[in-house]
MDTraj code that builds the backbone (N, CA, C; nanometers):
import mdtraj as md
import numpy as np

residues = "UNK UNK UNK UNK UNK UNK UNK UNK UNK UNK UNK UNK UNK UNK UNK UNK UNK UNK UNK UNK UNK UNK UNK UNK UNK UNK UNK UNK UNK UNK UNK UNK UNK UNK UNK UNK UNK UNK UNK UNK UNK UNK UNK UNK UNK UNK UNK UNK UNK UNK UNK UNK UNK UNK UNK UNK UNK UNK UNK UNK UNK UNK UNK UNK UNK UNK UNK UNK UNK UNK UNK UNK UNK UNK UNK UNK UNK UNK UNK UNK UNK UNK UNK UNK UNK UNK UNK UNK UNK UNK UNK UNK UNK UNK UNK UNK UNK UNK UNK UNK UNK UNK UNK UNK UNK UNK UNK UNK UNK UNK UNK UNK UNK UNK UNK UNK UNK UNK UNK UNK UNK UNK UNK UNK UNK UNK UNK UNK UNK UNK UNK UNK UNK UNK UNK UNK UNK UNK UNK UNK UNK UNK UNK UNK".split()
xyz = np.array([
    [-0.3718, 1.9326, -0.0783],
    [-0.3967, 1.7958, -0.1198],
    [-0.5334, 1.7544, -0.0670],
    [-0.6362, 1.6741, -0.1584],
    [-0.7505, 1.6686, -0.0895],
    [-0.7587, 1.5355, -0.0386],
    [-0.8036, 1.4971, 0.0300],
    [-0.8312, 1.3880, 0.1573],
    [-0.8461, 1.2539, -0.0083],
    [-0.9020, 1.2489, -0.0947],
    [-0.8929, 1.1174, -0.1682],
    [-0.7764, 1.1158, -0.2270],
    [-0.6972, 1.2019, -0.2475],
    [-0.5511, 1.2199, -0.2979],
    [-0.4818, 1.1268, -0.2080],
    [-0.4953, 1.1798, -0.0489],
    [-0.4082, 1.1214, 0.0283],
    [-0.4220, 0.9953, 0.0361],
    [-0.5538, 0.9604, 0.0401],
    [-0.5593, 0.7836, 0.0217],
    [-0.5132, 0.7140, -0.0364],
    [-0.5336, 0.7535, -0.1711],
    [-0.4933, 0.7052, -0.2916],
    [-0.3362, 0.7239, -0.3106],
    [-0.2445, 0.8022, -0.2614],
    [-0.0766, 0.7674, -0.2076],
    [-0.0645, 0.6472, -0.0891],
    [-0.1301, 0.6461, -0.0149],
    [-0.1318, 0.5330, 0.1386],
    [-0.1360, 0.4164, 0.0569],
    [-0.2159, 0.4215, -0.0342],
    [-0.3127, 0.3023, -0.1027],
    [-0.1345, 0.2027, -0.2196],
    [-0.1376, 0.3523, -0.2876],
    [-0.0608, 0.2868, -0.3536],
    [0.1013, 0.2919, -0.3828],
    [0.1538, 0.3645, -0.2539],
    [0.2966, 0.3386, -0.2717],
    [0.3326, 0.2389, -0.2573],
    [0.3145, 0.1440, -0.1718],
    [0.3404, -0.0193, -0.1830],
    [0.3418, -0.0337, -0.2807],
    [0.2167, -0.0243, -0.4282],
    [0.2824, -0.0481, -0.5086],
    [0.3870, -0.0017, -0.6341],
    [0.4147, 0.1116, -0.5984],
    [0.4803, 0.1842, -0.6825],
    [0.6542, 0.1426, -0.6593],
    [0.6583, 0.1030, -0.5092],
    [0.7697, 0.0412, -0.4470],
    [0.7482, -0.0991, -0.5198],
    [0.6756, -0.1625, -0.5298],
    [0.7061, -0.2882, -0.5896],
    [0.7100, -0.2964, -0.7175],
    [0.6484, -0.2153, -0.8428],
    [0.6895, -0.2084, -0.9629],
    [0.8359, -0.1869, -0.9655],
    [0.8398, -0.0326, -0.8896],
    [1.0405, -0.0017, -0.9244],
    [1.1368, -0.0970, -0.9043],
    [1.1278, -0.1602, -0.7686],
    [1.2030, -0.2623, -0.7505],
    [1.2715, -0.3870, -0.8269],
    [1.0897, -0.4260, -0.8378],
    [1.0524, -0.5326, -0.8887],
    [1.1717, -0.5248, -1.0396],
    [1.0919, -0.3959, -1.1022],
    [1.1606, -0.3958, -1.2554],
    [1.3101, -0.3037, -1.2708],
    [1.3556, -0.2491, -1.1677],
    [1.4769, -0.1280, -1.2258],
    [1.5453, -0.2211, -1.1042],
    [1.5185, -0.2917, -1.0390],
    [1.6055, -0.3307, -0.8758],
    [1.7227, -0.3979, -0.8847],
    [1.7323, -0.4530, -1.0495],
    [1.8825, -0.4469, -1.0762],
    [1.9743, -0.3528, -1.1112],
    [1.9176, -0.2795, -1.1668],
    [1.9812, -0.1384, -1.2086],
    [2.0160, -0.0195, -1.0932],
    [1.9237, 0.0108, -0.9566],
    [1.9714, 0.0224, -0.8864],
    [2.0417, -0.0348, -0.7679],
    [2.0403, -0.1273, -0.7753],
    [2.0884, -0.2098, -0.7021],
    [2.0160, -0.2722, -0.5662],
    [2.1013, -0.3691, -0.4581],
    [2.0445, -0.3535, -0.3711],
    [1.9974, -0.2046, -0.2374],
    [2.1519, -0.1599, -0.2597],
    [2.0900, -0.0866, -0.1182],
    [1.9683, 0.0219, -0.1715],
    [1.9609, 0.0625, -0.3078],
    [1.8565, 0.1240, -0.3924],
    [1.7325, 0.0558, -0.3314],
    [1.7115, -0.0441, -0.3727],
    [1.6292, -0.1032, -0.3793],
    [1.5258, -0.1198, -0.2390],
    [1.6271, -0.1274, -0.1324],
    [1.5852, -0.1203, 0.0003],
    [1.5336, 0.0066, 0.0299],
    [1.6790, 0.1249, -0.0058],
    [1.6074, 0.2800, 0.0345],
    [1.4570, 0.2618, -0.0432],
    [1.4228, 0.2195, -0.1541],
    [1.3081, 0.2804, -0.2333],
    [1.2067, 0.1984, -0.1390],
    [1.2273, 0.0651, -0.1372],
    [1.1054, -0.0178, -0.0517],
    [1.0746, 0.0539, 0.0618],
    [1.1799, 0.0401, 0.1263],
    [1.1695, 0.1565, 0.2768],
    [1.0994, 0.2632, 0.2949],
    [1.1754, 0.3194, 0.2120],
    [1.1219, 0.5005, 0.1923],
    [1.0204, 0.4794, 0.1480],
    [0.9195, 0.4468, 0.0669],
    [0.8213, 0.3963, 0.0132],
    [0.7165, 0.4150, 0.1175],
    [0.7190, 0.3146, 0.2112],
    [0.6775, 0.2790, 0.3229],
    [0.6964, 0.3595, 0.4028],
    [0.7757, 0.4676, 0.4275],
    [0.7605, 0.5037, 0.5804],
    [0.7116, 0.6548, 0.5084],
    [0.6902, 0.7008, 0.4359],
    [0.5841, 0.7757, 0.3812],
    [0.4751, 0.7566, 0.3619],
    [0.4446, 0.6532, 0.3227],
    [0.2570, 0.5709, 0.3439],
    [0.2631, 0.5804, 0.4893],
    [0.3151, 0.5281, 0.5596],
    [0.3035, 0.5174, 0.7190],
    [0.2662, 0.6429, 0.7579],
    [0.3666, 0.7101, 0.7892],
    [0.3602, 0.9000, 0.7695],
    [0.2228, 0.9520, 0.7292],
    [0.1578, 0.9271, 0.5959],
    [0.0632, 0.9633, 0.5590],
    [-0.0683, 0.9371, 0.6156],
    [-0.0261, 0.8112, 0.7035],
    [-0.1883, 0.7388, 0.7332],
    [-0.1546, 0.7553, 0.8893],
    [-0.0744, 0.8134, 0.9379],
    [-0.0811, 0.8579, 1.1321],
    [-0.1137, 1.0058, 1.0863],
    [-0.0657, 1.0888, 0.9529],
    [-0.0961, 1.2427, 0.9695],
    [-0.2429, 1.2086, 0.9613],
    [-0.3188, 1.0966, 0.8798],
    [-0.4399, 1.1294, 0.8265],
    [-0.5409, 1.0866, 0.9978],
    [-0.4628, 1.0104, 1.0549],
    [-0.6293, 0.9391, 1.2234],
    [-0.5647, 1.0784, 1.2632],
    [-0.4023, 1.1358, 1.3028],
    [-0.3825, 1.2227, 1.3898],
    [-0.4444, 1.3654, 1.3615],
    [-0.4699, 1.3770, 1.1988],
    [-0.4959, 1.5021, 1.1875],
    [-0.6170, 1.5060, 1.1448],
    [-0.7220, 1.4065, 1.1798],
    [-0.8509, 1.4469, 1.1830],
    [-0.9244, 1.4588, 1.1058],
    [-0.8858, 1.4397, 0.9427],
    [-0.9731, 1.4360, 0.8430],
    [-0.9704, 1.3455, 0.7870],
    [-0.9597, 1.1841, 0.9452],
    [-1.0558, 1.0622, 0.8625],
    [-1.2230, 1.0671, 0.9347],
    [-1.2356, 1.1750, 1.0320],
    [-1.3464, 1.1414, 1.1237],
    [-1.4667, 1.2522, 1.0415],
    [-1.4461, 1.2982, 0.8846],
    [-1.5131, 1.3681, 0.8137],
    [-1.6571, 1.3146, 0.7363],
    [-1.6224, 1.1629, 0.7573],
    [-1.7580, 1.0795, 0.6987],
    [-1.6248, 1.0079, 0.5795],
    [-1.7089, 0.9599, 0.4952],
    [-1.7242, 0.8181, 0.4065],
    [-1.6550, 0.8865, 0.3313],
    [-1.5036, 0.8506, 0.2939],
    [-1.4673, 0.8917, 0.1683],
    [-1.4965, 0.7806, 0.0411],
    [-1.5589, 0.7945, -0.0841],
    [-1.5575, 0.6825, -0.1865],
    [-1.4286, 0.7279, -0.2970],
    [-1.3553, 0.6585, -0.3494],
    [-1.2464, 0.6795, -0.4414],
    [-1.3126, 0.5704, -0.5612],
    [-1.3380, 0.6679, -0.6626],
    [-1.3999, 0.5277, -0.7686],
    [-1.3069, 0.5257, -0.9077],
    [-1.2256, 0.4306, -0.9688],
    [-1.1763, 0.4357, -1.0482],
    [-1.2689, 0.3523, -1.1741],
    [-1.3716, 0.3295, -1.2057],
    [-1.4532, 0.3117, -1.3112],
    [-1.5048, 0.1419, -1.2778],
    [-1.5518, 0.0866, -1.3740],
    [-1.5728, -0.0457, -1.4228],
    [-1.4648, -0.1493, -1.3992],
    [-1.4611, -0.2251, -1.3374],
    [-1.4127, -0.3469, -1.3573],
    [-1.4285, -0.4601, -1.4272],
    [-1.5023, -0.5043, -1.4798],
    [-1.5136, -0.5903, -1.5455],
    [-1.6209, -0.5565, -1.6480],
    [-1.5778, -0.5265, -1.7845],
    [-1.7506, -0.4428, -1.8552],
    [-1.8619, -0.5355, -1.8781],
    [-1.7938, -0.6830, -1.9300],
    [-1.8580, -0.7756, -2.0283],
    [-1.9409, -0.8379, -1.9422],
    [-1.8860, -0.8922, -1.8158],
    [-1.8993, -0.9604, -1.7456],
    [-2.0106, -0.9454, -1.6593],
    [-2.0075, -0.8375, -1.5778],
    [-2.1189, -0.7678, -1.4683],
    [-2.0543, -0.6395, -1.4643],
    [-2.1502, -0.5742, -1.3725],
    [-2.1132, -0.4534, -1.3615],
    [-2.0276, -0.4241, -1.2309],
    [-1.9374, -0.4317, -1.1908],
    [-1.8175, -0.4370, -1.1047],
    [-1.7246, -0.3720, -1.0886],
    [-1.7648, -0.2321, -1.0017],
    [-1.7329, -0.1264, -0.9459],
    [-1.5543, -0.1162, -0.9187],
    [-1.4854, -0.0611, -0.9567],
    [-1.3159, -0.0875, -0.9340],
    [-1.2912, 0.0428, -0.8160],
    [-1.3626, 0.0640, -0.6484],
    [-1.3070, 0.2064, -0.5693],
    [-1.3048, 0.1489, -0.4679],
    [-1.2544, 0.2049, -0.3698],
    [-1.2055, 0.2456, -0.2293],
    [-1.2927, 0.2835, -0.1496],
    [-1.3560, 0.2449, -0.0722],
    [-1.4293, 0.2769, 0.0428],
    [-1.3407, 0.3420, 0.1500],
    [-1.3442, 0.4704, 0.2241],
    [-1.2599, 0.4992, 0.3114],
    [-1.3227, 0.5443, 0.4059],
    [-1.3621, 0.4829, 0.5600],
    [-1.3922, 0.5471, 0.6759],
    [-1.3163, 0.5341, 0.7879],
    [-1.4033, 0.5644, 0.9195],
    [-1.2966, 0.5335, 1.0483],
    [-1.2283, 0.4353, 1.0364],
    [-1.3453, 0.3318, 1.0224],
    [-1.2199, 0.1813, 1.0792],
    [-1.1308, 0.1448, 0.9904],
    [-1.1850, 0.2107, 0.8335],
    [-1.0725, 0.1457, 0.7187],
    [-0.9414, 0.2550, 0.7343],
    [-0.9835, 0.3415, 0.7906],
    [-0.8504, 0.4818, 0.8634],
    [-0.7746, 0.4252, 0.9355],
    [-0.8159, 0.3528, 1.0549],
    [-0.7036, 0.3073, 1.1749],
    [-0.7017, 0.1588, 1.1336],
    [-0.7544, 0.0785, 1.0252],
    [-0.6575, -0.0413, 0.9496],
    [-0.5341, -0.0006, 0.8269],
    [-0.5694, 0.1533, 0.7559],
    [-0.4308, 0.1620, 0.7092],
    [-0.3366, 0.2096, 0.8216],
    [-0.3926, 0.2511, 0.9030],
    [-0.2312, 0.2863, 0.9859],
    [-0.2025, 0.1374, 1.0394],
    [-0.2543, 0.0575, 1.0819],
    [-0.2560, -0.0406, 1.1506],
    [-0.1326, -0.1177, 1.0450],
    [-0.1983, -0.1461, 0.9385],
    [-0.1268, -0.2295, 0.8333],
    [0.0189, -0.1601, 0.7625],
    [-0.0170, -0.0339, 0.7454],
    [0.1547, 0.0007, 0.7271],
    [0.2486, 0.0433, 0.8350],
    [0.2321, 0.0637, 0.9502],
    [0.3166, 0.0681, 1.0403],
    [0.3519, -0.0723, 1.0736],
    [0.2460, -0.1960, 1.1075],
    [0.3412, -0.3174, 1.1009],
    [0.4153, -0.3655, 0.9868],
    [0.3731, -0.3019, 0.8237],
    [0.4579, -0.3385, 0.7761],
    [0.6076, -0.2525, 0.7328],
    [0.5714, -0.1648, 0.8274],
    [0.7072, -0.1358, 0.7906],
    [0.8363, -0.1313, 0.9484],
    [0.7788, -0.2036, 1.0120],
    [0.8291, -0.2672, 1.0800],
    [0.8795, -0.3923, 1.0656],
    [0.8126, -0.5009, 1.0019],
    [0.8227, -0.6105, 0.8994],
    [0.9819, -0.5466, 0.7878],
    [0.9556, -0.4230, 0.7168],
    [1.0336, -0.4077, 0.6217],
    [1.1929, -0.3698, 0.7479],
    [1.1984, -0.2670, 0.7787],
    [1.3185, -0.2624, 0.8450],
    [1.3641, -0.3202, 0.9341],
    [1.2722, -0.4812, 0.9682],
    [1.3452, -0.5638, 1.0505],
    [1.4558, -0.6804, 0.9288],
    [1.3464, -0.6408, 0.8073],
    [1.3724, -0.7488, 0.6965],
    [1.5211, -0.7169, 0.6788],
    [1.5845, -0.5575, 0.6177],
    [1.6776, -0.5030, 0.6258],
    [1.8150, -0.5963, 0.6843],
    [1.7838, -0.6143, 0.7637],
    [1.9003, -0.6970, 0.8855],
    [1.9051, -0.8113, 0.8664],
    [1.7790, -0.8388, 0.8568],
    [1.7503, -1.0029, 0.8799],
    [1.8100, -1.0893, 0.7219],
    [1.7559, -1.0187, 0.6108],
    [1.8181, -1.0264, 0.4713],
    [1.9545, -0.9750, 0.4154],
    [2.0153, -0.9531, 0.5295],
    [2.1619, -0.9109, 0.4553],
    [2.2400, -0.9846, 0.3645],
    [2.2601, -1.0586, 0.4176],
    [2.3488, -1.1705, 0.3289],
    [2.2587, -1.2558, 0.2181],
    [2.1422, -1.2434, 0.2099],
    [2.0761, -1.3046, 0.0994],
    [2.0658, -1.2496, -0.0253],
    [2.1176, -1.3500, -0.1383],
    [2.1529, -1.3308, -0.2784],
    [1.9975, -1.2846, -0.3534],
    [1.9024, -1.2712, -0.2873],
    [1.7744, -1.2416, -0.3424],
    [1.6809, -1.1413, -0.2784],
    [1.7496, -1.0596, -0.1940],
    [1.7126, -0.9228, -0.1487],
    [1.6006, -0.8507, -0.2106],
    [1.6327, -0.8116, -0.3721],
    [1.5797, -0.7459, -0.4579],
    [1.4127, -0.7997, -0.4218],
    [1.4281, -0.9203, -0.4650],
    [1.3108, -1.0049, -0.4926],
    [1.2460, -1.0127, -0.3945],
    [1.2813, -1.0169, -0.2768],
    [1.2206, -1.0005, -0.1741],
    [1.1422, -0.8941, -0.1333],
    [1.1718, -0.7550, -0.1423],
    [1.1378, -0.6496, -0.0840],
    [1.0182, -0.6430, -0.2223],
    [1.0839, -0.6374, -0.3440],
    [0.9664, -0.6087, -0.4042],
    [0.8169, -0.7081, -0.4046],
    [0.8331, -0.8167, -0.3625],
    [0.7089, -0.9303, -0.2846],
    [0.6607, -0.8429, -0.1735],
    [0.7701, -0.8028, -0.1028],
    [0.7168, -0.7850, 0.0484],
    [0.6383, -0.6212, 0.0394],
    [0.6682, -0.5446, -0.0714],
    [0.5870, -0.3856, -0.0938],
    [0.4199, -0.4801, -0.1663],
    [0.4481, -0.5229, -0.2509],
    [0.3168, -0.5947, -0.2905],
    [0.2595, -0.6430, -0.1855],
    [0.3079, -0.7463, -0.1198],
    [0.1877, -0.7831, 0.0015],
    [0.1211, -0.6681, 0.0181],
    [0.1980, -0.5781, 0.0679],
    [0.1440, -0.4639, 0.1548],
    [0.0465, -0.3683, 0.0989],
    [0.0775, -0.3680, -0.0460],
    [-0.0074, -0.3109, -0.1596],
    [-0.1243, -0.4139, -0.1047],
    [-0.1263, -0.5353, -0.1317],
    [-0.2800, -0.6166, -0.1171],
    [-0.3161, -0.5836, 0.0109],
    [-0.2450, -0.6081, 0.0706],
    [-0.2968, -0.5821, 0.2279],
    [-0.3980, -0.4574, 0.2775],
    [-0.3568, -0.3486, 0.2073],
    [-0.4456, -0.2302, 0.1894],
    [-0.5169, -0.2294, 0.1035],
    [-0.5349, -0.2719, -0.0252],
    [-0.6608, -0.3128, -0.0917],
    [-0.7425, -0.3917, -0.0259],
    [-0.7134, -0.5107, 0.0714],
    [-0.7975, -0.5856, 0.1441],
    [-0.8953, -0.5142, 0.1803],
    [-0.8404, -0.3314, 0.3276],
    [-0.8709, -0.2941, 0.4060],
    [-0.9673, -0.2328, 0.3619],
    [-0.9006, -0.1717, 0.2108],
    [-0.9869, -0.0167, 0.1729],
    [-1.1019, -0.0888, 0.0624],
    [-1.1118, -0.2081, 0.0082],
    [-1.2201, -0.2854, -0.0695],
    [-1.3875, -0.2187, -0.0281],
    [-1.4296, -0.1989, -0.1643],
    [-1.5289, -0.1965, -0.1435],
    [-1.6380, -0.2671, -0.1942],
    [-1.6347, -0.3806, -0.2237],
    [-1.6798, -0.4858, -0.2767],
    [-1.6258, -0.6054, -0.2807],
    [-1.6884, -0.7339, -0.2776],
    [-1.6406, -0.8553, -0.2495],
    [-1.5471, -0.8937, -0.3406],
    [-1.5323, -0.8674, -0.4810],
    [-1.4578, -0.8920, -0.5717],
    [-1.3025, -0.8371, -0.5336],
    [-1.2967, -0.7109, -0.5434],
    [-1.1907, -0.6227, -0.4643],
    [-1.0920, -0.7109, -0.3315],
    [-1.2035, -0.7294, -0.2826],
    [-1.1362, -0.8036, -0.1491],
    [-1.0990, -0.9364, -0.1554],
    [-1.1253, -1.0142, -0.2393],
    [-1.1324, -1.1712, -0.3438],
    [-0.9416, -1.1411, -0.3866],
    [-0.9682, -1.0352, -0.4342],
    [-0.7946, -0.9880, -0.5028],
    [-0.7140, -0.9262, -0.3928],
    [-0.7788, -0.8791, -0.3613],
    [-0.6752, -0.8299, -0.2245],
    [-0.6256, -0.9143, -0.1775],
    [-0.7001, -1.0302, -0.1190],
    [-0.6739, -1.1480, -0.0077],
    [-0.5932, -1.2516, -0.0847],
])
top = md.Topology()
chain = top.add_chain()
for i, resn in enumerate(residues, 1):
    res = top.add_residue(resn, chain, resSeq=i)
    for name in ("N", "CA", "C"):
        top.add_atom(name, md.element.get_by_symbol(name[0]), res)
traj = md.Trajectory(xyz[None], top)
């Protein structure tokens, strides 16, 4: 797996956890819904302590560029900036949030809106790491 691969999973299982949820989270239900938010998360987590612990964030500047953002408008770059400090803010940001998520677990038991919740609470976390990994003011405008 090459080092922008891995980002780009850190980056976006939050939101892949919040689409499923969001849209199938009746169909699997709640405790579904939790394993997927969860699990979600503690694999991004996983991914971003293997990536400071195992040393190939201290390789230089990773750029992840997914094209144009806006064509008509200006020219507005849609990638990922990835270095040290944006390395130890994704670990930073998904280990508290998934501490956040499996405290939620408990704390949301008895609430009739579970679903809805977790899939909000994988999105934050999706923005929250777009915040980190932004590489342009626009990016970070949406993140925040």
């Amino acid at each position: 797996m090459s080092v922008s691969n891995l980002y780009i999973l850190i980056i976006f299982l939050p939101f892949y956890s919040a689409f499923i949820v969001g849209f199938f989270g009746r169909l699997i239900g709640r405790r579904g819904s939790i394993f997927v938010s969860v699990g979600h998360l503690i694999v991004a987590t996983g991914l971003s302590w293997f990536n400071l612990i195992g040393d190939k964030l201290f390789v230089g500047t990773v750029s992840i560029d997914f094209g144009l953002w806006c064509f008509s408008i200006s020219n507005i770059q849609w990638n990922f900036i990835i270095d040290s400090v944006t390395g130890v803010m994704l670990v930073v940001v998904t280990t508290i949030s998934l501490f956040v998520h499996l405290y939620s677990v408990s704390y949301m038991r008895y609430d009739p809106h579970v679903i809805r919740f977790f899939s909000y609470l994988s999105l934050f976390t999706f923005f929250m790491l777009m915040l980190v990994s932004s590489s342009n003011l626009m990016m970070l405008f949406i993140g925040w």
